[in-house]
VMD Tcl script that builds the backbone (N, CA, C; Angstrom):
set m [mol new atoms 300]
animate dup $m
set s [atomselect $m all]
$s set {name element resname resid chain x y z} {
  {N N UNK 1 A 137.995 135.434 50.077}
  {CA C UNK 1 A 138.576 134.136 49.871}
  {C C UNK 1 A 139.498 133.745 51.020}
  {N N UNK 2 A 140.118 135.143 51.830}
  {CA C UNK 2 A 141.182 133.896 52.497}
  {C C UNK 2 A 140.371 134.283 53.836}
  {N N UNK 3 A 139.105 134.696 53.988}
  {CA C UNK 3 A 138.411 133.979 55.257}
  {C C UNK 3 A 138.160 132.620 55.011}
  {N N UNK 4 A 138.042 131.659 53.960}
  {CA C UNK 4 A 137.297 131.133 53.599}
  {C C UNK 4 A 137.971 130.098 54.190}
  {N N UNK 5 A 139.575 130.631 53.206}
  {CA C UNK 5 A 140.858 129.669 53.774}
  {C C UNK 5 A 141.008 129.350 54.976}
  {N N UNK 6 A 140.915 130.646 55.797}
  {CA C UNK 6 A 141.248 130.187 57.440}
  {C C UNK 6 A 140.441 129.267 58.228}
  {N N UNK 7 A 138.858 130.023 57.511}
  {CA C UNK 7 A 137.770 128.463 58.271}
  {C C UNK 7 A 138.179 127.125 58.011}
  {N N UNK 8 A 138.586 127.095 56.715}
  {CA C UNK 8 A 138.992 125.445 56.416}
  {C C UNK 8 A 139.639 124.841 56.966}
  {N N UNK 9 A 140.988 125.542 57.325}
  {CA C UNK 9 A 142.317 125.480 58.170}
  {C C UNK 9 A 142.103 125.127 59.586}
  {N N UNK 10 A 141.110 126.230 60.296}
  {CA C UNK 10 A 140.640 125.985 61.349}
  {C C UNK 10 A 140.034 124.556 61.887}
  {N N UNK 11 A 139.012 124.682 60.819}
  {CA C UNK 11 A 138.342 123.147 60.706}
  {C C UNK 11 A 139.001 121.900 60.899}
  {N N UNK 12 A 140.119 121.943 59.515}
  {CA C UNK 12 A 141.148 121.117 59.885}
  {C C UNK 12 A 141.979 120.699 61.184}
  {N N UNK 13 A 142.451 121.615 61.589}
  {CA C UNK 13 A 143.131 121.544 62.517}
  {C C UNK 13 A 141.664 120.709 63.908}
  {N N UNK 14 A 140.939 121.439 64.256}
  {CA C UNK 14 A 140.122 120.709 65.492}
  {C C UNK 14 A 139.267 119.526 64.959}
  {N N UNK 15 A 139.808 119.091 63.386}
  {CA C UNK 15 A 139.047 118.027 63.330}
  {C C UNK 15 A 140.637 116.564 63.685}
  {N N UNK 16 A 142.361 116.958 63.354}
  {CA C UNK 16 A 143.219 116.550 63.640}
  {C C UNK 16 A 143.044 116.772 65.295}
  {N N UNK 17 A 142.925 117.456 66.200}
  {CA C UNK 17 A 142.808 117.497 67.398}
  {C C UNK 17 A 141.685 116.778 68.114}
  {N N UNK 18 A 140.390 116.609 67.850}
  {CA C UNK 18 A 139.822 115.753 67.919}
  {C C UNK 18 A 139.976 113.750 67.703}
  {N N UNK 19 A 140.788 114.018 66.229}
  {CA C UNK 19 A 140.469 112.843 66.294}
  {C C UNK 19 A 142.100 111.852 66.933}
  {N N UNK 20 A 142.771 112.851 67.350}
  {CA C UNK 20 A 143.956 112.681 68.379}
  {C C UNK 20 A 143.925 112.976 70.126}
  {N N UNK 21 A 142.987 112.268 70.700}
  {CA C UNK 21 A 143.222 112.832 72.020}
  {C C UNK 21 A 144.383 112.261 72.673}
  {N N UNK 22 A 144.630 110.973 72.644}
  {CA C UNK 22 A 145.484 109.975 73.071}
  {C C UNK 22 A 146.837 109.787 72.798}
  {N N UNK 23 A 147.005 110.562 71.374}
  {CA C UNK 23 A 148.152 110.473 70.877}
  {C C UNK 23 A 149.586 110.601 71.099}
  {N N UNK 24 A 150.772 110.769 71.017}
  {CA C UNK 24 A 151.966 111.124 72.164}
  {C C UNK 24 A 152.768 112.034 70.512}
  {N N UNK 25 A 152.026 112.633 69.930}
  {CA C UNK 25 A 152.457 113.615 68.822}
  {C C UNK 25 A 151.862 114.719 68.537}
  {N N UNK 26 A 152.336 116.101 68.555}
  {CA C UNK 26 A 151.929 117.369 68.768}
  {C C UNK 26 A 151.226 117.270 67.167}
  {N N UNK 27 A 150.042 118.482 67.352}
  {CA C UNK 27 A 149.905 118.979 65.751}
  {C C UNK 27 A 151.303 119.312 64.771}
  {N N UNK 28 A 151.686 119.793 64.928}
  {CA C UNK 28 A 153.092 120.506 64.000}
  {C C UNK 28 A 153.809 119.174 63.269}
  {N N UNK 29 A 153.903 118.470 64.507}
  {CA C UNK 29 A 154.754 117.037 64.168}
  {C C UNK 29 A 154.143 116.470 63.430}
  {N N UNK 30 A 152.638 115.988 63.404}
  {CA C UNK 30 A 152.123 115.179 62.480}
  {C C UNK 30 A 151.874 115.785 61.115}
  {N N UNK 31 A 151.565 117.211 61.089}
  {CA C UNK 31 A 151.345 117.810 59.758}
  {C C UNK 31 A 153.219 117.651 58.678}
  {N N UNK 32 A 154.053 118.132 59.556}
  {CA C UNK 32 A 155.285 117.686 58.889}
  {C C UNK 32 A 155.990 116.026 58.625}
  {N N UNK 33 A 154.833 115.150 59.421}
  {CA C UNK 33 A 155.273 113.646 59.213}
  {C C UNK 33 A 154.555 113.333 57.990}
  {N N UNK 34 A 152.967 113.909 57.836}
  {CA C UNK 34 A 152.857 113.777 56.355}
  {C C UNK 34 A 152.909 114.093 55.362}
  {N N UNK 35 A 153.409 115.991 55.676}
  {CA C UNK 35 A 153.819 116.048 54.285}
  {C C UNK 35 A 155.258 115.792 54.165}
  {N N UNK 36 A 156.582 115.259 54.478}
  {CA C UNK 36 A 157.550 114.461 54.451}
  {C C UNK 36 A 157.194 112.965 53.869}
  {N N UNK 37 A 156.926 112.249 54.711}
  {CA C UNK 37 A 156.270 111.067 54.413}
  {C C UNK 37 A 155.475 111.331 52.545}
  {N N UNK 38 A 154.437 111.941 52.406}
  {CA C UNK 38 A 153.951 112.242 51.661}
  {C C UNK 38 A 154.916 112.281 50.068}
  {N N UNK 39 A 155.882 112.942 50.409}
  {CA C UNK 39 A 156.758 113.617 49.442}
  {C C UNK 39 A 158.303 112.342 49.234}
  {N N UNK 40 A 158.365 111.924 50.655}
  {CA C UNK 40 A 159.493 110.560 50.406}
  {C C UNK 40 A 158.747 109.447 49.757}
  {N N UNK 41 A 157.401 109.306 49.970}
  {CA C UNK 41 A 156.586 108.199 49.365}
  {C C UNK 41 A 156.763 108.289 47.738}
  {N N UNK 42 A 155.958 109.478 47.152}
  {CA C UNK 42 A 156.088 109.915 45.902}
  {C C UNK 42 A 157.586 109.905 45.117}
  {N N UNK 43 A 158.435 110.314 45.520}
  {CA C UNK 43 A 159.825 110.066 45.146}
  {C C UNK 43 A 160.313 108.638 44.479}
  {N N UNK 44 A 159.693 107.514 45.921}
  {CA C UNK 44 A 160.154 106.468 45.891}
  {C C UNK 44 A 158.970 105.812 44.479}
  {N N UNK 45 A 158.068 106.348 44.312}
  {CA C UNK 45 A 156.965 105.241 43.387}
  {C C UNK 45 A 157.974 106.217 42.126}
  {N N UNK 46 A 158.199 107.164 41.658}
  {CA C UNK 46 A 158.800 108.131 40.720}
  {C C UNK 46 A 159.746 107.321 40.103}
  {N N UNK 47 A 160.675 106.691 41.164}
  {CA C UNK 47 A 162.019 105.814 40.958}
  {C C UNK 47 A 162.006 104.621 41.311}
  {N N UNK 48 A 160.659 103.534 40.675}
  {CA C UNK 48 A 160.710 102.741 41.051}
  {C C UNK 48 A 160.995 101.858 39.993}
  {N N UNK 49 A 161.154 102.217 38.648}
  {CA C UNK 49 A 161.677 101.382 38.156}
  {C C UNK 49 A 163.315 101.068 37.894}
  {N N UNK 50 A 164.300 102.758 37.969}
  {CA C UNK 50 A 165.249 102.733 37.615}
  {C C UNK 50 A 165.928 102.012 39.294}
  {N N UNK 51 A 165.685 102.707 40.045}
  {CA C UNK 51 A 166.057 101.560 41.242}
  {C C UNK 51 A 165.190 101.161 42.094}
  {N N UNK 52 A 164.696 99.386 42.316}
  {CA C UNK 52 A 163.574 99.376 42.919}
  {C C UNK 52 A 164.167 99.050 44.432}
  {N N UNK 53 A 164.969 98.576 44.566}
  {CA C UNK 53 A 165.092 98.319 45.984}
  {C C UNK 53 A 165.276 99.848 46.827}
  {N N UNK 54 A 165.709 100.397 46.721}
  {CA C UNK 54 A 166.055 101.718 46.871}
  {C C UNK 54 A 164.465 102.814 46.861}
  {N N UNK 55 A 163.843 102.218 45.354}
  {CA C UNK 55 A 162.607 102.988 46.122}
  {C C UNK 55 A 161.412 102.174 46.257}
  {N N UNK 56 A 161.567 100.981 46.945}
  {CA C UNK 56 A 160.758 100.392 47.477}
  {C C UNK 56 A 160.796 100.527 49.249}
  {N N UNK 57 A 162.181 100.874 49.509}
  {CA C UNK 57 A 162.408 101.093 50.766}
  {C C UNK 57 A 161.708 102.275 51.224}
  {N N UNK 58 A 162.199 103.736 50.075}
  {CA C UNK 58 A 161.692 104.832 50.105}
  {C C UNK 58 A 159.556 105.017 50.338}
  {N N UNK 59 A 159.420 104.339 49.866}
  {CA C UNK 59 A 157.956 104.004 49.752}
  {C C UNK 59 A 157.019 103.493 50.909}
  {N N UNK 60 A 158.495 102.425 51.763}
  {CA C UNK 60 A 157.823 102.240 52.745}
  {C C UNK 60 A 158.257 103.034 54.027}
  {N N UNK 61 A 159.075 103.911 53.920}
  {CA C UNK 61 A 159.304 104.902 54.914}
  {C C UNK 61 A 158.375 106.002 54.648}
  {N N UNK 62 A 157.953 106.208 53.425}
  {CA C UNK 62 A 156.821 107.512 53.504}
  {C C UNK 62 A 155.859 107.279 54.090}
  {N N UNK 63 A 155.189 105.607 53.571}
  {CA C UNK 63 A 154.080 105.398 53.895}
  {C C UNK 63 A 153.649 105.094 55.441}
  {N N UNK 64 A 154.911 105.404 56.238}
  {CA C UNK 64 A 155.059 104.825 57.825}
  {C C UNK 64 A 155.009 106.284 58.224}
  {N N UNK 65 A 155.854 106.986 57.799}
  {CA C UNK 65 A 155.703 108.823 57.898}
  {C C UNK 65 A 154.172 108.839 57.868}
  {N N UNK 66 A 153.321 108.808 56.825}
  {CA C UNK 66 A 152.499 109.162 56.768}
  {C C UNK 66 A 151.103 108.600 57.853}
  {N N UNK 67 A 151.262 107.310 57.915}
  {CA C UNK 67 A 150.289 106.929 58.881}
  {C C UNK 67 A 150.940 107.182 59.962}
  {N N UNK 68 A 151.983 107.650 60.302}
  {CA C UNK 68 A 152.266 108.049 61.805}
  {C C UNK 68 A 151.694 109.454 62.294}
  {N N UNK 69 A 151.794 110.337 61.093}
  {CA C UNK 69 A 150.669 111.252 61.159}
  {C C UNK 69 A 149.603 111.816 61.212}
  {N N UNK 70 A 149.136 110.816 60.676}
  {CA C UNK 70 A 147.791 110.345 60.748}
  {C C UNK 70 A 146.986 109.900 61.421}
  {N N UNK 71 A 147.771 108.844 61.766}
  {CA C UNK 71 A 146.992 108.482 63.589}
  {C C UNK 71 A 147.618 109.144 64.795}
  {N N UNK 72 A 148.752 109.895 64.626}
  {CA C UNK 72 A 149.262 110.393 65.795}
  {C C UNK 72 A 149.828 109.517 66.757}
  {N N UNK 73 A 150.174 108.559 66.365}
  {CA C UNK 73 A 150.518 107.153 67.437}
  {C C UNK 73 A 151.980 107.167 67.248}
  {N N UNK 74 A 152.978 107.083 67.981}
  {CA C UNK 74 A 154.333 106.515 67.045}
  {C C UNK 74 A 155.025 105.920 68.364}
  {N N UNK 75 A 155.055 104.695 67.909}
  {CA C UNK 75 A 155.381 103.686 68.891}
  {C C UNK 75 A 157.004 104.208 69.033}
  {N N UNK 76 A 158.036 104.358 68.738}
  {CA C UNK 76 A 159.229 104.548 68.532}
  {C C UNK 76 A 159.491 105.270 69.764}
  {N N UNK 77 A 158.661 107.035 69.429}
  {CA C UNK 77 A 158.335 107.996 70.461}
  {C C UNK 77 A 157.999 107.685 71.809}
  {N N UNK 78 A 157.209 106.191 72.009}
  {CA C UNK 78 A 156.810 105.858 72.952}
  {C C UNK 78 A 157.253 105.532 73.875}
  {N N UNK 79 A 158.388 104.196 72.938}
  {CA C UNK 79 A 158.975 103.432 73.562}
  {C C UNK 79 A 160.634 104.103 74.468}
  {N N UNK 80 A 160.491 105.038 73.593}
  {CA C UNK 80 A 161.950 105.826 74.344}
  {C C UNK 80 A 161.204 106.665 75.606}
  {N N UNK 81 A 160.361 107.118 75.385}
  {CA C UNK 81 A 159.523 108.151 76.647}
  {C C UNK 81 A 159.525 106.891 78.168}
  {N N UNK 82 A 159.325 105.430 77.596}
  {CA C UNK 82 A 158.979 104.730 78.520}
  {C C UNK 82 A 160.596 104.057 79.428}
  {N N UNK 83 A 161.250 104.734 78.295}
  {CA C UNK 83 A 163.028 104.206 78.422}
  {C C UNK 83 A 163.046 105.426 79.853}
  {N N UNK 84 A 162.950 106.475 79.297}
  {CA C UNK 84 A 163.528 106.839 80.058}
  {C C UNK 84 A 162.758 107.519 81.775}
  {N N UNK 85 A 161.215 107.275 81.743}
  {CA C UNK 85 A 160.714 106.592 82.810}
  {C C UNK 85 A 161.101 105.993 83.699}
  {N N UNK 86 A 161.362 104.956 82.988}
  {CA C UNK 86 A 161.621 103.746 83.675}
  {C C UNK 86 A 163.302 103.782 84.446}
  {N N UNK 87 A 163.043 104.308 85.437}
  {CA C UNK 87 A 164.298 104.351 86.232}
  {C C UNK 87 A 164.513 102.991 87.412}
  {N N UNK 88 A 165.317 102.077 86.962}
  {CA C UNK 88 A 165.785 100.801 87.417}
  {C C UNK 88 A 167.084 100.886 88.471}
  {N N UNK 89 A 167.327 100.669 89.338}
  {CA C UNK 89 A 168.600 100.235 90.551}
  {C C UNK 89 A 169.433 99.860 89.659}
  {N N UNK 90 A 170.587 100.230 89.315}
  {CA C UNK 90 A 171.666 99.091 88.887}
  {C C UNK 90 A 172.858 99.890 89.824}
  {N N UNK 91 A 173.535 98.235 90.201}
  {CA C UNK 91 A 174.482 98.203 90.964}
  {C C UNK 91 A 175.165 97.514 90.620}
  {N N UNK 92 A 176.593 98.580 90.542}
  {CA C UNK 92 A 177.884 97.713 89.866}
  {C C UNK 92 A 178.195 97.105 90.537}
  {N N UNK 93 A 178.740 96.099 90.604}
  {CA C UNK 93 A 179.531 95.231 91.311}
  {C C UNK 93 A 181.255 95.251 90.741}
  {N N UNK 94 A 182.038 95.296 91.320}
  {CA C UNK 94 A 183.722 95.532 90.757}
  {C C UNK 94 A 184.336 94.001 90.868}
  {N N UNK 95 A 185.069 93.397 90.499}
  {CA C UNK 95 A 185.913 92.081 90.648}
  {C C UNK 95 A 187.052 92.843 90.154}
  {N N UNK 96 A 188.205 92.180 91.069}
  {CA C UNK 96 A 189.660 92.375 91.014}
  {C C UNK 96 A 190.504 91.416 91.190}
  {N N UNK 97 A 191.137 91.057 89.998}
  {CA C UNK 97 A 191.525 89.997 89.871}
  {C C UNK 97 A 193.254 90.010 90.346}
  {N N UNK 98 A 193.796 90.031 90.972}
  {CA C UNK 98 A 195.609 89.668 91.022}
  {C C UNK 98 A 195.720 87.979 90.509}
  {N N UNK 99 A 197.264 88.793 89.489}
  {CA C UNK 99 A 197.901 87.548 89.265}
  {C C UNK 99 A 199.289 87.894 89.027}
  {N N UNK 100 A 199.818 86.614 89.391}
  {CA C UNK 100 A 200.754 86.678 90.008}
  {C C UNK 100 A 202.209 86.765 88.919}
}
mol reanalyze $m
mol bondsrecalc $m
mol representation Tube
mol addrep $m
């Protein structure tokens, strides 16, 4: 049985690697974005009647966890990688004011 397990696992995994070539998110990261995501989602539908704003929010942070894992895409990740790329000239300029 737990050869059976590991083929599956295996499987899994080069079928997540496959269908991520492009992505800017390691395996590890996405398996813990959905089961997080996964588990903040569920929480939030659990408690959605006693507080809904609260787990309507919750619901939509899982469900963003979760497709971020899923597709391996996460713009957030991106956009800071491109922050800090992006190396720009800035030049202070000083003003000094006397008064009298």
């Amino acid at each position: 049985m737990s050869a059976l397990l590991e083929l599956a696992i295996d499987k899994l995994r080069q079928k997540v690697d496959d269908n991520c070539v492009t992505g800017n998110i390691g395996t590890s990261e996405r398996i813990l974005s959905v089961v997080a995501g996964g588990l903040i989602c569920t929480l939030g539908i659990k408690r959605i009647l006693k507080h809904p704003l609260t787990a309507l929010s919750g619901v939509a942070l899982g469900a963003g966890l979760v497709y971020r894992g899923i597709t391996g895409q996460c713009k957030v990740k991106a956009a800071l990688a491109d922050m800090a790329n992006d190396k720009k000239e800035i030049t202070v300029i000083e003003h000094r004011y006397l008064v009298k």
